[in-house]
N, C-alpha and C positions, 0 to 999 in steps of 0.2 A: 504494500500500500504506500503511495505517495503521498509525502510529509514535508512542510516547509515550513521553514521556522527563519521572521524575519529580525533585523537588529539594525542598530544605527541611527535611529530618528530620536528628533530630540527638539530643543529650542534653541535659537540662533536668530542673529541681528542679519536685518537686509542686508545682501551681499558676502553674509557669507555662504559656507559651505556645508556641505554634511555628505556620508558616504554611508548608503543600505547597503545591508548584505541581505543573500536570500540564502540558505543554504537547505539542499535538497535530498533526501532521501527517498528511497524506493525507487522503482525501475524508470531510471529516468535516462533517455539517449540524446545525445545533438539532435538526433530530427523532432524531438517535441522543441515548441516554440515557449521561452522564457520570458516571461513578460512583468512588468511593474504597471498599476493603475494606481489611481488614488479617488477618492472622494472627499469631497470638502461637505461640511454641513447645508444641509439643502438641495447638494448640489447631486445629479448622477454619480456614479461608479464613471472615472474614463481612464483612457487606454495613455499611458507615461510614455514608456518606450517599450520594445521589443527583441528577441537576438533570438536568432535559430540558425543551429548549428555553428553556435561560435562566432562567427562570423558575420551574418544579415543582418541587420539593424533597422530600425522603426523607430519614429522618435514622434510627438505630437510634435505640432508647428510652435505650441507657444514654449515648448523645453529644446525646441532646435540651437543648437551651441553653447548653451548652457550647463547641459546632462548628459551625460554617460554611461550607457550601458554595458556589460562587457560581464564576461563568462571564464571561470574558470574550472575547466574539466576536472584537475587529478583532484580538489576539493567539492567540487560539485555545487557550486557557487555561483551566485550572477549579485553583480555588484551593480547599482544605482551610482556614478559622480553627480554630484547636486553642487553646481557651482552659481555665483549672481541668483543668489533666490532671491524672491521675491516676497511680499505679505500675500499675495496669490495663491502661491507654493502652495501656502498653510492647508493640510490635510492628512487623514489617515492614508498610508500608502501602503499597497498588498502587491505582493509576491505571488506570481502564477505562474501554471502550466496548463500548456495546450498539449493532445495531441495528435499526432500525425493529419489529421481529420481537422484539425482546426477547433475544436472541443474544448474547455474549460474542463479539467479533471480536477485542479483541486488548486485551493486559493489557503494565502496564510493569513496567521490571524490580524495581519496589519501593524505598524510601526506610527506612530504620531509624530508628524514634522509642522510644527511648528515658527513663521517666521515673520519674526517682531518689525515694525518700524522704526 
């Protein structure tokens, strides 16, 4: 069974930074697609960025240059760079996997980021 346990969110002054980890257990390969959403209060669940297989990347428009997503295999990890946040930012942020099908199988239980003016 697949298991994600996120870390790294926290409270921080506009402009700076913060760095999510997702770390993943159970049968998880490069071709399921690793993903970060977030929702703010009121607001929808939306889609952060993306990485499948290592490599492909997805990013929203408003975290374009910003944010960094990136994966690391022998830890089984997909890291969040959160750089120039914003009071925007501010939301609970979850850890996912897709897979191969494009499928949501299992989301974590979210990290709170936080970002002051």
């Amino acid at each position: 069974q697949v298991q994600l346990v996120e870390s790294g969110g926290g409270l921080v002054q506009a402009g700076g930074s913060l760095r999510l980890a997702c770390v993943a257990s159970g049968i998880i390969s490069s071709r399921n697609t690793m993903g970060w959403y977030r929702q703010a209060p009121g607001k929808q669940r939306e889609l952060v960025a993306s990485i499948i297989r290592g490599i492909s990347t997805n990013y929203a428009d408003s975290v374009k240059g910003r944010f960094t997503i990136s994966g690391d295999n022998t830890k089984n990890t997909v890291y969040l760079e959160m750089n120039s946040l914003k009071p925007e930012d501010t939301a609970v942020y979850y850890c996912s996997v897709k897979n191969v099908w494009g499928a949501t199988i299992k989301w974590g239980q979210g990290t709170q980021v936080t970002v002051s003016s």
